[in-house]
C-alpha positions as CSV (number, residue, x, y, z in Angstrom):
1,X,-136.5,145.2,-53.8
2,X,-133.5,146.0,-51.6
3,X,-133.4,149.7,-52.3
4,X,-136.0,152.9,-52.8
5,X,-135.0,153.6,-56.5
6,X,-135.6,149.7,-57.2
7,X,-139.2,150.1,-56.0
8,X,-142.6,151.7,-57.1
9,X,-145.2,151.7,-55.0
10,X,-148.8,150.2,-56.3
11,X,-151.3,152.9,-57.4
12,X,-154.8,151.9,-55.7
13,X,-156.5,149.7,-57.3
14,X,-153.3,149.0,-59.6
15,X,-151.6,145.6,-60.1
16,X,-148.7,144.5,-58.7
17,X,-145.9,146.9,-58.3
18,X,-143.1,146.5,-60.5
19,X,-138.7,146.8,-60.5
20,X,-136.5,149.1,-62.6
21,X,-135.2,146.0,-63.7
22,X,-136.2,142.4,-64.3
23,X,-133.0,139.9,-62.9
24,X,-131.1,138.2,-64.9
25,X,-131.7,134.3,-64.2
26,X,-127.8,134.1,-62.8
27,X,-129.3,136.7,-60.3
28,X,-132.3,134.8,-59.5
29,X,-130.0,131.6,-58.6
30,X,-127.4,133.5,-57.2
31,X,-129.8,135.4,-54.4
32,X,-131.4,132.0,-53.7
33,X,-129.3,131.5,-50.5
34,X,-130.5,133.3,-48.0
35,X,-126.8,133.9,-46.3
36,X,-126.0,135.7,-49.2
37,X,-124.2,138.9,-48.1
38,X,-126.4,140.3,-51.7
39,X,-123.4,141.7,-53.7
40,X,-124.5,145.3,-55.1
41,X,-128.1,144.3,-53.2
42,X,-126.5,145.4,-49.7
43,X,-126.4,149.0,-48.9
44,X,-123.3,149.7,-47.5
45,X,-121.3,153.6,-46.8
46,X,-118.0,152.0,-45.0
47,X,-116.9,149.3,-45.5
48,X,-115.0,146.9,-42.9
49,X,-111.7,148.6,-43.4
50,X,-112.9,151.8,-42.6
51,X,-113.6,153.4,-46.0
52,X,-116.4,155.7,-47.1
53,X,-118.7,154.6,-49.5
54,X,-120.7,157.4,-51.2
55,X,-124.4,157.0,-52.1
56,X,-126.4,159.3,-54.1
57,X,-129.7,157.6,-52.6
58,X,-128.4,157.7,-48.7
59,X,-125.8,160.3,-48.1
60,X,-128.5,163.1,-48.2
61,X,-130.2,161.2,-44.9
62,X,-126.7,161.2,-43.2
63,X,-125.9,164.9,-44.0
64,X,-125.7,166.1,-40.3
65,X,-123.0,163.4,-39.6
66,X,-119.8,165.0,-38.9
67,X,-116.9,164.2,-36.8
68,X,-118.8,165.1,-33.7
69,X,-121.4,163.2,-33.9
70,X,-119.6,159.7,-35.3
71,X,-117.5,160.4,-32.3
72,X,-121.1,160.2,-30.5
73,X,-122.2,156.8,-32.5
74,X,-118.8,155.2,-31.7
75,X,-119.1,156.1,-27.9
76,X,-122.4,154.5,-28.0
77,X,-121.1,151.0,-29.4
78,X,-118.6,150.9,-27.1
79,X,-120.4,151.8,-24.0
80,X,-122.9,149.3,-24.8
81,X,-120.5,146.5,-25.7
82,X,-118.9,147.2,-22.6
83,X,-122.3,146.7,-20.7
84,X,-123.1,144.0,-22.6
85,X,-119.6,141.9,-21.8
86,X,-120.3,143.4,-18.0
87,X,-123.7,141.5,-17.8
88,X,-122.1,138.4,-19.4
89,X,-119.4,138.1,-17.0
90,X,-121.9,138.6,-14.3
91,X,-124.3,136.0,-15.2
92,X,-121.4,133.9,-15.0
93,X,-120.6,134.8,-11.2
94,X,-124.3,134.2,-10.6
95,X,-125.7,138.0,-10.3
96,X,-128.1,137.1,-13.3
97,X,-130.7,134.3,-14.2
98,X,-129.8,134.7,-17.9
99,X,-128.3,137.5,-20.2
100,X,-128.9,137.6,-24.0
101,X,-125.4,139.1,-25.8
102,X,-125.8,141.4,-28.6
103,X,-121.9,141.4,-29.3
104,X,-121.3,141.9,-32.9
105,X,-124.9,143.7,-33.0
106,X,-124.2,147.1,-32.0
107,X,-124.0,149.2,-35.1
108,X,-127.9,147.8,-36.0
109,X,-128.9,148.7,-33.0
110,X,-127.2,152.6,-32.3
111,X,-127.6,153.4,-36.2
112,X,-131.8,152.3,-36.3
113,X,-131.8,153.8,-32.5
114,X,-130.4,157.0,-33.1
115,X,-132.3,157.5,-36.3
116,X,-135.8,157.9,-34.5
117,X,-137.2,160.8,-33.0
118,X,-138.7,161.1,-29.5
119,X,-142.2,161.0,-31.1
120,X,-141.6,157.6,-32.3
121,X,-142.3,153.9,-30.2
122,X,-140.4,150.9,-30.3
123,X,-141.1,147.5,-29.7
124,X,-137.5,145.1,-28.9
125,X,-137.5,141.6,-28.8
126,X,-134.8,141.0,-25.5
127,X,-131.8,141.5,-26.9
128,X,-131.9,145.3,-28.2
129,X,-129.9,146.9,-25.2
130,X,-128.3,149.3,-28.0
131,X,-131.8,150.3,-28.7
132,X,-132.9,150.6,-25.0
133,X,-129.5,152.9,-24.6
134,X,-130.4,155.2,-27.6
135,X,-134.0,155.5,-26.0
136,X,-132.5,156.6,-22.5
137,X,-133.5,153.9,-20.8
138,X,-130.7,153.4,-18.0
139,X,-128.7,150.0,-18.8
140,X,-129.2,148.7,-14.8
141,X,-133.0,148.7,-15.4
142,X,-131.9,146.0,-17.8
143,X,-130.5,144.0,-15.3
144,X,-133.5,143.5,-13.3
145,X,-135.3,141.8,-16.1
146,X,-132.4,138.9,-16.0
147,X,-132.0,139.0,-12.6
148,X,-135.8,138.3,-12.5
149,X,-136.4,140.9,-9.9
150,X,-138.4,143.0,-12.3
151,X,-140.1,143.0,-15.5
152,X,-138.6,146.1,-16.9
153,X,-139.4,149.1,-15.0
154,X,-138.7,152.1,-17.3
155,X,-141.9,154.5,-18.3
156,X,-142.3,153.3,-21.8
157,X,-144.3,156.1,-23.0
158,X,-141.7,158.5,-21.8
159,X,-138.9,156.2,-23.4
160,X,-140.8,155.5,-26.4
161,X,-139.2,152.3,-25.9
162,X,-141.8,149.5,-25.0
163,X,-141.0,146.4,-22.3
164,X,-139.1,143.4,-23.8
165,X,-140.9,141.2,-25.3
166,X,-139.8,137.2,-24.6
167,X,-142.7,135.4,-27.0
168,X,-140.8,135.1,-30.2
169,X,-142.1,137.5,-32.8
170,X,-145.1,138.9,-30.5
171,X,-143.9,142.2,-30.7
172,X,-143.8,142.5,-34.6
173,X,-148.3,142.3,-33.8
174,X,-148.0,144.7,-30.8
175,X,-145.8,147.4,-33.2
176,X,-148.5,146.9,-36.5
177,X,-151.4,147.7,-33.8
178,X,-149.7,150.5,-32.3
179,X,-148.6,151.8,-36.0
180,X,-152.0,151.3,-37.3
181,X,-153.0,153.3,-34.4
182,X,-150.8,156.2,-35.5
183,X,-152.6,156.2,-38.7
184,X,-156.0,155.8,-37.3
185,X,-155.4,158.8,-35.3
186,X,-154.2,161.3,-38.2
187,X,-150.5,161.3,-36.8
188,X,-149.0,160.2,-40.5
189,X,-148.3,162.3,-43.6
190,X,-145.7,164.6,-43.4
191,X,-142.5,165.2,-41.8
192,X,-143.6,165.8,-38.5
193,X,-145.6,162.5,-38.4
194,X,-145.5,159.6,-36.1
195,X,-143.5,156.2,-37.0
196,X,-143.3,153.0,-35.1
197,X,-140.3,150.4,-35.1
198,X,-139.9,147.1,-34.2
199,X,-137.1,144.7,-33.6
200,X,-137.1,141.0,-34.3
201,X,-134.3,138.1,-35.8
202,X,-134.2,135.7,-38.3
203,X,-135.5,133.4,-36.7
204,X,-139.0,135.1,-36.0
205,X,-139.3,135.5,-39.7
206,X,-140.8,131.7,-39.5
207,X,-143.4,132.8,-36.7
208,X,-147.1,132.9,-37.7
209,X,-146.8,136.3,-35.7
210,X,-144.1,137.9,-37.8
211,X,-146.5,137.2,-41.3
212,X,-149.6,138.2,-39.7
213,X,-148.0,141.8,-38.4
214,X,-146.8,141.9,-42.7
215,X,-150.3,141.2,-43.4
216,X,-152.1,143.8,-41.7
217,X,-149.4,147.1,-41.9
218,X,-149.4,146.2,-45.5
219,X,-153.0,146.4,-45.7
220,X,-153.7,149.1,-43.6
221,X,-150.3,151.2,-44.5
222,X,-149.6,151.6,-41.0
223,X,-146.7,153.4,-40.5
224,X,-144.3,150.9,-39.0
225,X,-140.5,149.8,-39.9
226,X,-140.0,146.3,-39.6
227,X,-136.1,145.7,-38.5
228,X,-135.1,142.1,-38.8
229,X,-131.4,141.9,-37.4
230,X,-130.1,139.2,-39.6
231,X,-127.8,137.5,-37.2
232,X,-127.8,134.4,-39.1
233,X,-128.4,131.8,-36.1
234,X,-131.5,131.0,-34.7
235,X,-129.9,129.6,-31.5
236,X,-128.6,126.5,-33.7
237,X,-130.6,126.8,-36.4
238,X,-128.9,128.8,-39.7
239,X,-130.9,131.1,-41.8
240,X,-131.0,128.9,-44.4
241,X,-132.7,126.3,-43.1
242,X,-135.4,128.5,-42.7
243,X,-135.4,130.8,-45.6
244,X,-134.6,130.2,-49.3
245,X,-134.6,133.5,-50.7
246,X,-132.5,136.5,-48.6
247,X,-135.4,137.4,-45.9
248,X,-135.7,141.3,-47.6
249,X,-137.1,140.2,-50.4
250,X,-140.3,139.0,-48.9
251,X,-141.3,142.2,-48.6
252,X,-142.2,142.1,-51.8
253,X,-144.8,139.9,-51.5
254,X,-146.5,141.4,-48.8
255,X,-146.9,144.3,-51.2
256,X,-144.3,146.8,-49.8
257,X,-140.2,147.4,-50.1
258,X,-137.5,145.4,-48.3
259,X,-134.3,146.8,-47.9
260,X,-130.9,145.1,-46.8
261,X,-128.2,146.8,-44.9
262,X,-124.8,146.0,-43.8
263,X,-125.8,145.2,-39.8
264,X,-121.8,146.4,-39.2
265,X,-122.4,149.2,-40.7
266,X,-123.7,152.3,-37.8
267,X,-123.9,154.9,-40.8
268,X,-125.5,152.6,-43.0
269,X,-128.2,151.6,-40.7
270,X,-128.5,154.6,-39.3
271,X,-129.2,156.2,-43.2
272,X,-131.2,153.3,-44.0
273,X,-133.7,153.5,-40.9
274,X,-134.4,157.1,-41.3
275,X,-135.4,156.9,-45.0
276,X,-137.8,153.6,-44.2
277,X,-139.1,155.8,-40.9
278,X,-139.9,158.8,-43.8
279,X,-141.5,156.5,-45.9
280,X,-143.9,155.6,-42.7
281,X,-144.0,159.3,-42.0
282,X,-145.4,160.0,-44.6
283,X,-148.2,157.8,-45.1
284,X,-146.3,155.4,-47.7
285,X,-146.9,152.6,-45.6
286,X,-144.3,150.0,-44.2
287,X,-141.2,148.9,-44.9
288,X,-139.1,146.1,-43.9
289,X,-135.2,146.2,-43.7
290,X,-132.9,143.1,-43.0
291,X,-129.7,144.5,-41.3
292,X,-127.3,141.7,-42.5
293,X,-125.2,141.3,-39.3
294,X,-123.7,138.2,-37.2
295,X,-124.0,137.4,-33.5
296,X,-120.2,137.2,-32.2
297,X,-121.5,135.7,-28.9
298,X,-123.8,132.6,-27.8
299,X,-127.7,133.1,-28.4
300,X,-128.2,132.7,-24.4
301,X,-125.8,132.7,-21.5
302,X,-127.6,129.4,-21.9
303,X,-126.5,128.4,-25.1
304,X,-123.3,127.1,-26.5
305,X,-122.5,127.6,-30.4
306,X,-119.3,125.8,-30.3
307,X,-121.6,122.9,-30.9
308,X,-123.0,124.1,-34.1
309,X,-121.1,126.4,-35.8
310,X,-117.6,126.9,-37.0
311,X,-114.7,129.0,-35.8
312,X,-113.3,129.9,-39.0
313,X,-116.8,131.8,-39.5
314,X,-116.4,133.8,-36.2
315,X,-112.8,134.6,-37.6
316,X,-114.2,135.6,-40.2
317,X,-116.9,138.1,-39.1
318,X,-114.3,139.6,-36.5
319,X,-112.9,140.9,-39.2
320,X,-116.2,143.3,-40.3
321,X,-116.3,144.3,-36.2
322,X,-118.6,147.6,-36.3
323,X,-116.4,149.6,-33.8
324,X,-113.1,148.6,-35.7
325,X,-114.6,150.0,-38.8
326,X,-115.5,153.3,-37.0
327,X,-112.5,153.9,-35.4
328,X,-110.5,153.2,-38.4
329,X,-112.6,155.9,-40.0
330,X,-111.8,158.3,-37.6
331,X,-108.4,158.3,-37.2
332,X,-107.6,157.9,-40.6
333,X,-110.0,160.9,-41.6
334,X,-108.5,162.9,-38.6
335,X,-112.2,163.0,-36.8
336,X,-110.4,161.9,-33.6
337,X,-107.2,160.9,-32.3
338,X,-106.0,158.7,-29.3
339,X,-106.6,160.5,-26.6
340,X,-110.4,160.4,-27.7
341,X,-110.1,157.0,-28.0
342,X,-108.3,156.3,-24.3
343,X,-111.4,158.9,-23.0
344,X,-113.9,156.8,-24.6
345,X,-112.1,153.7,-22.7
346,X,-111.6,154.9,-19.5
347,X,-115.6,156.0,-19.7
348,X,-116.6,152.6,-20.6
349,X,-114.6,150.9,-17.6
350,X,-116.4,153.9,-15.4
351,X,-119.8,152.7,-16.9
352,X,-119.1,149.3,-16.1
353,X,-118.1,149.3,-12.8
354,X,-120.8,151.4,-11.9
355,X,-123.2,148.0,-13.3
356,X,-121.4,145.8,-11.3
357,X,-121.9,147.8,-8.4
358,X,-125.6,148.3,-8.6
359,X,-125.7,144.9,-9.5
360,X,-124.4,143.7,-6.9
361,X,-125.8,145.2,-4.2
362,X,-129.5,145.5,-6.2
363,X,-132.0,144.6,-3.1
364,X,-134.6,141.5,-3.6
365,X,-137.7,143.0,-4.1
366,X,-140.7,142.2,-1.5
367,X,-142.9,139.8,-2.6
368,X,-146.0,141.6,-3.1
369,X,-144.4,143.7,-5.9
370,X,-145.1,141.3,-8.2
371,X,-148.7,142.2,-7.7
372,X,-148.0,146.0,-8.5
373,X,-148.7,147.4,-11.9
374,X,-150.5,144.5,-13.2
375,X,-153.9,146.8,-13.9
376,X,-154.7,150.8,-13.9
377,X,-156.9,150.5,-10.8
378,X,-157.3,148.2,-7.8
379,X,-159.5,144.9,-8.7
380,X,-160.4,143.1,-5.9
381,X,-159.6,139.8,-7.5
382,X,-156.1,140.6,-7.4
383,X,-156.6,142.3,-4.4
384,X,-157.7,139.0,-2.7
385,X,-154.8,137.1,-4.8
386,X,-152.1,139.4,-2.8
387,X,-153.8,139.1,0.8
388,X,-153.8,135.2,0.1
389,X,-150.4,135.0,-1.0
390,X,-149.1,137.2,1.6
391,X,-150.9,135.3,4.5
392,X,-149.3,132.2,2.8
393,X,-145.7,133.6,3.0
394,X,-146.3,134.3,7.1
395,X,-146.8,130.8,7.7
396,X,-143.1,130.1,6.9
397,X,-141.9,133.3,9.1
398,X,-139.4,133.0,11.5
399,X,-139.1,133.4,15.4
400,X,-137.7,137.0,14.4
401,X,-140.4,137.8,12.2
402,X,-139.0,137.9,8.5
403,X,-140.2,135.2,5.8
């Protein structure tokens, strides 16, 4: 169900596992909807206005959270919501093919980020730049993939970060394989143990790919945290169309818990993501969490939402902004004042003109990169593929030389 205390694991060889607590049949109807913010179902520790909410069953994995370091989360948001508007704006001056927003997205993405370890691996989808950031991948070796110069060119074993992914849902297969790797390899079972996260929306939950990866980490206990941002578009598509019952609670019939979270929510996430990544730890198998979030922006640079959704429900949403909440925190708890605040500003406008710049003056790459890195060792069919393709390319050069 949606939290650990609401679920018992299955014994092997044991039937199905069971709840605390059958629902009532006005909670069965009322959870039908798959939109359903979930009432007392969504973990939440502050709220939109700022306020702390204690929990008995999350505060212990959130213990090492003071001032300091929810000064660090909120840096993080805003420095990647700045680089995030940054690449928008710059797609629109024609410096990128495409960008993929995650305004609105950032306190899933620094809360699950932050909560892994360096052991860990994720797999993205293409629009965790939060994630990437947490990882210490440098944001400009973003821009390369959506200025199609490169294919992402970070070390993703060093990262544990893996390349985006663009195939809807692929990744969520790629992560079970990797996890079920982990516990091939005896890395599970206590607290030093491996874990393995991926990142996919609501809309993958209808991909073959998405059930299949549920399939096999259930069967196989691989250690692997399944985080569904809940953005509640699928380009135009709501959630549900696609979904009748609130996307956690198929977890349940995969045979392992589901979780949700308030997406807006940096502590929350954060909290939530560690104690799903202990679970995998230590051996307990997978775990899905839906972070119930919006997106604030379009799906694409290429998209326009105007068309299918309303503004009152974008009012509406500004209104649980995840940076708002923090900051309101902070300076009404004292954790930081404005001169924090105007720092963290004048860092983000530092960070973002130092994108533009290397944007800006990135150099095309020379055709035969794309030929680089696409095996371990030479092969001569690719070899032969280059020469050709090179020898093609002269036949258009110029009087000076150049292609």
């Amino acid at each position: 169900m949606s939290s650990p205390e609401q679920w018992t694991r299955p014994e092997p060889g044991a039937g199905p596992a069971a709840t605390a607590a059958e629902p009532t049949p006005e909670q069965v109807i009322a959870g039908l909807r798959a939109t359903n913010e979930g009432g007392t179902d969504l973990t939440q520790l502050l709220t939109p206005e700022g306020e702390r909410v204690p929990s008995s069953q999350f505060d212990p994995y959130i213990a090492d959270i003071d001032a300091e370091a929810l000064r660090g989360l909120y840096r993080d948001m805003v420095l990647v919501r700045r680089g995030d508007r940054e690449a928008n704006h710059m797609q629109r001056q024609g410096q990128l093919g495409i960008w993929v927003p995650l305004l609105g997205q950032e306190a899933a993405q620094i809360g699950s980020g932050r909560a892994l370890e360096s052991r860990d691996m994720a797999f993205p989808s293409y629009r965790e730049h939060g994630v990437a950031f947490t990882r210490g991948v440098d944001f400009k070796e973003l821009l390369g993939i959506f200025r199609c110069t490169d294919q992402g060119g970070w070390d993703f074993k060093k990262h544990g970060f893996h390349p985006y992914t663009i195939v809807i849902g692929n990744q969520v297969l790629n992560a079970t394989g990797y996890a079920m790797g982990q516990k091939f390899e005896g890395k599970v079972g206590d607290d030093d143990g491996e874990a393995t996260i991926t990142y996919f929306g609501d809309g993958a939950t209808s991909q073959g790919d998405v059930a299949e990866g549920f399939v096999w980490a259930a069967v196989y206990d691989a250690p692997v945290v399944f985080f569904c941002q809940n953005n509640q578009w699928a380009i135009s598509e709501p959630t549900e169309r696609q979904s009748r019952l609130p996307l956690y609670q198929r977890a349940r019939g995969y045979g392992f818990p589901g979780i949700r979270v308030d997406g807006n929510d940096v502590l929350a996430c954060l909290a939530v993501t560690r104690w799903a990544l202990e679970e995998c730890r230590h051996g307990n198998g997978p775990v899905l969490i839906e972070a119930f979030t919006y997106r604030m922006d379009a799906h694409t640079t290429t998209d326009d939402p105007t068309r299918y959704r309303l503004s009152d429900e974008l009012e509406e949403w500004k209104l649980k902004d995840p940076i708002e909440r923090v900051r309101a925190y902070l300076a009404r708890g004292g954790g930081a004042d404005q001169d924090f605040f105007d720092q963290v500003q004048t860092e983000s406008d530092e960070f973002a003109a130092e994108l533009r710049d290397f944007c800006f003056n990135m150099p095309d790459p020379p055709p035969e990169r794309i030929f680089e890195n696409v095996y371990a060792e030479s092969s001569p069919v690719l070899d032969a593929q280059r020469e050709e393709y090179l020898a093609y390319l002269d036949g258009f050069a110029t009087a000076g030389g150049e292609r």
